[in-house]
C-alpha positions in Angstrom: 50.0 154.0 86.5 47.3 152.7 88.4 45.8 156.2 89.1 46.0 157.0 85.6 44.0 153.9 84.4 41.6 154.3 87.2 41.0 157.9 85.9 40.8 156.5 82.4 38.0 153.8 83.8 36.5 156.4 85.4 36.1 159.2 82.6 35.2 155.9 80.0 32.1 155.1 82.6 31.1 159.0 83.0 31.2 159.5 79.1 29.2 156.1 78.3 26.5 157.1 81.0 26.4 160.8 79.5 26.2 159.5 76.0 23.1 157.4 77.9 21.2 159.8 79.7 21.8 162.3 76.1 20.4 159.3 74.0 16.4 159.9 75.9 17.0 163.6 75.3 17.8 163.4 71.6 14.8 161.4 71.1 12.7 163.1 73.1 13.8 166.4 71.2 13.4 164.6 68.0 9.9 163.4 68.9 9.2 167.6 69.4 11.0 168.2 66.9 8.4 166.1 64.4 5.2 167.1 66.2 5.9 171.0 65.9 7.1 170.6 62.2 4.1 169.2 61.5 1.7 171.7 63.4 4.1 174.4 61.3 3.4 172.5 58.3 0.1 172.9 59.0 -0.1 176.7 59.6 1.9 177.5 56.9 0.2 175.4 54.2 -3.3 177.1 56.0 -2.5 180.8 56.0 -0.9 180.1 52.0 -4.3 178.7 51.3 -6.4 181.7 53.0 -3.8 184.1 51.3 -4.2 182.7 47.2 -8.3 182.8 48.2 -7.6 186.2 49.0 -5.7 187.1 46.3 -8.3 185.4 44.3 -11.4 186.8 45.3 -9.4 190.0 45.1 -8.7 189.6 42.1 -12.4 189.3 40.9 -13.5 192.1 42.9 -10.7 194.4 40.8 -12.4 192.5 37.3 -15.5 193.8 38.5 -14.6 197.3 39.5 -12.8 197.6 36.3 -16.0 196.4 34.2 -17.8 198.7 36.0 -15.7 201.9 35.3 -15.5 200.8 31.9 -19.4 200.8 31.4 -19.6 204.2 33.4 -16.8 205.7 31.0 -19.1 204.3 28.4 -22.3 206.1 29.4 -20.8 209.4 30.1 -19.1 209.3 26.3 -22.5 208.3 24.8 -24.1 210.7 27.0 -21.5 213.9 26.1 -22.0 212.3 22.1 -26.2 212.9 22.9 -25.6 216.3 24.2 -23.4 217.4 21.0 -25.8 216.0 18.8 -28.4 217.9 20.6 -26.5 221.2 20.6 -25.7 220.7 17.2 -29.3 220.0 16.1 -30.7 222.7 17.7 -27.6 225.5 16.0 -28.9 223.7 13.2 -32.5 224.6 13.5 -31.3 228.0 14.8 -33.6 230.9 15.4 -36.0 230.3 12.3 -39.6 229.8 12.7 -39.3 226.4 11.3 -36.5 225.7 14.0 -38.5 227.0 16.5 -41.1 224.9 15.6 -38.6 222.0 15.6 -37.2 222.9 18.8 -39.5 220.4 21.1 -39.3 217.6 18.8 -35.5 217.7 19.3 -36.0 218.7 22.6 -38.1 215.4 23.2 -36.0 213.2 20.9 -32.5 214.2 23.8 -34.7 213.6 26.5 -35.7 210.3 25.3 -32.4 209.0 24.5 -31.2 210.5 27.7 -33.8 208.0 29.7 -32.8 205.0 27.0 -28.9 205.8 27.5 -29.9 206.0 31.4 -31.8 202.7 31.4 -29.5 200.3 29.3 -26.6 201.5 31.6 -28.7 200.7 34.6 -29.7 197.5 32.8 -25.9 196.4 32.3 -24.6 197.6 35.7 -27.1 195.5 37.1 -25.9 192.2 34.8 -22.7 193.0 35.0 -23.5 192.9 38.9 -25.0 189.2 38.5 -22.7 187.9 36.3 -20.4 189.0 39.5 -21.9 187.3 42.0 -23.0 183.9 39.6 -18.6 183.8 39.9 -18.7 184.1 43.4 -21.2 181.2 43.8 -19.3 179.6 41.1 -16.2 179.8 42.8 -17.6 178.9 46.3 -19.5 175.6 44.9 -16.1 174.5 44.0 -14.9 174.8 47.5 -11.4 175.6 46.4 -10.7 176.8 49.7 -12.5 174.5 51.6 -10.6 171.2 49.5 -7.4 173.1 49.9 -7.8 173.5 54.0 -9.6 169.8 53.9 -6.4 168.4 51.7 -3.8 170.5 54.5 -5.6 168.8 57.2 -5.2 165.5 56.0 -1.2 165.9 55.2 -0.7 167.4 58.9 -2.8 164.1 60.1 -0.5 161.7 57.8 2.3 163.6 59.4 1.3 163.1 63.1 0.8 159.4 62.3 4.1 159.5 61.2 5.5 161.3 64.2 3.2 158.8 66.7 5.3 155.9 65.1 8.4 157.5 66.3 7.2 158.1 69.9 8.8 155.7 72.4 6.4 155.2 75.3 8.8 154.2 77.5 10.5 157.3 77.5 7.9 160.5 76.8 8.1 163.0 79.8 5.2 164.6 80.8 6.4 168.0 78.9 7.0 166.3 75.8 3.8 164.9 76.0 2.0 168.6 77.1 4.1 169.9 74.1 2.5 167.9 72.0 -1.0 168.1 73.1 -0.9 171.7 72.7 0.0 171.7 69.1 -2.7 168.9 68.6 -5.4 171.4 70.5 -3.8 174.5 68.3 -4.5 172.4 65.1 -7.8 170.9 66.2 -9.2 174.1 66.9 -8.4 175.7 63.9 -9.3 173.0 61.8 -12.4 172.7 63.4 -13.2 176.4 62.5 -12.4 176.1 58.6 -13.5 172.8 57.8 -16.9 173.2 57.6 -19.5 170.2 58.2 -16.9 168.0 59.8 
């Protein structure tokens, strides 16, 4: 009975000290475990951001394009619409003397409305260009990107405050600690590559 009691003590002492020595790695595994949500936090909420400016500035460039083929389509209608009016005019003056003597006038009249049809679609392209790029700079002045990646940067920093607080000094190994300076380095880096003028 002795033996078994002693065995008892003995397995009560070994479990108390493992329960010990397991409570450092639990909070040293919850420590990493808040640093490294945060840094994913971080690249998640960045590359989601860089994806929806993407998508956005995709999005205008397939406005644009469409605008575009929609004036060229345009053009070449009015332009096919000249040439049958020309054609037409000339069957019309057909081989007469009068006709003939018609013949340059209409012949000058397509050619000018050629060079007008040509120059008010050059003249559109080109606004339809400007208008183009006056979104972009739009778009850019507002920084959407830059507030969204200057607002992600703050978050990760509220949450590494957050996870600091839970950090007991006493017991942070040096790996922990290398952990956690690598994410910080990963972060800083980045950060310091997107958020301009900081």
């Amino acid at each position: 009975m002795a033996t078994a009691s002693k065995s008892s003590k003995g397995s009560e002492a070994r479990a108390q000290k493992s329960s010990r020595a397991s409570e450092p790695d639990r909070e040293k595994a919850e420590v990493r475990r808040l640093f490294e949500e945060a840094h994913q936090n971080f690249v998640r909420a960045t590359q989601e951001a860089w994806q929806q400016a993407q998508g956005s500035a995709a999005e205008a460039a397939q406005k644009h394009f469409q605008a575009q083929q929609e004036l060229h389509a345009e053009a070449q209608r009015r332009a096919l619409e000249l040439h049958n009016e020309y054609t037409g005019s000339l069957f019309k003056a057909g081989a007469s003397e009068e006709g003939q003597r018609q013949a340059p006038e209409i012949h000058a009249n397509y050619a000018r409305q050629q060079q007008e049809l040509q120059a008010d679609t050059q003249r559109r392209i080109w606004e339809l260009h400007q208008q183009h790029l006056r979104e972009q700079a739009e778009t850019e002045q507002k920084g959407a990107l830059q507030s969204s990646l200057e607002n992600i940067y703050r978050e990760y920093l509220r949450e590494l405050q957050l996870a600091w607080a839970s950090v007991d000094v006493r017991t942070l190994d040096p790996s922990s600690l290398a952990a956690i300076s690598n994410s910080l380095a990963a972060v800083a880096s980045a950060a310091s590559s997107t958020l301009v003028g900081r």
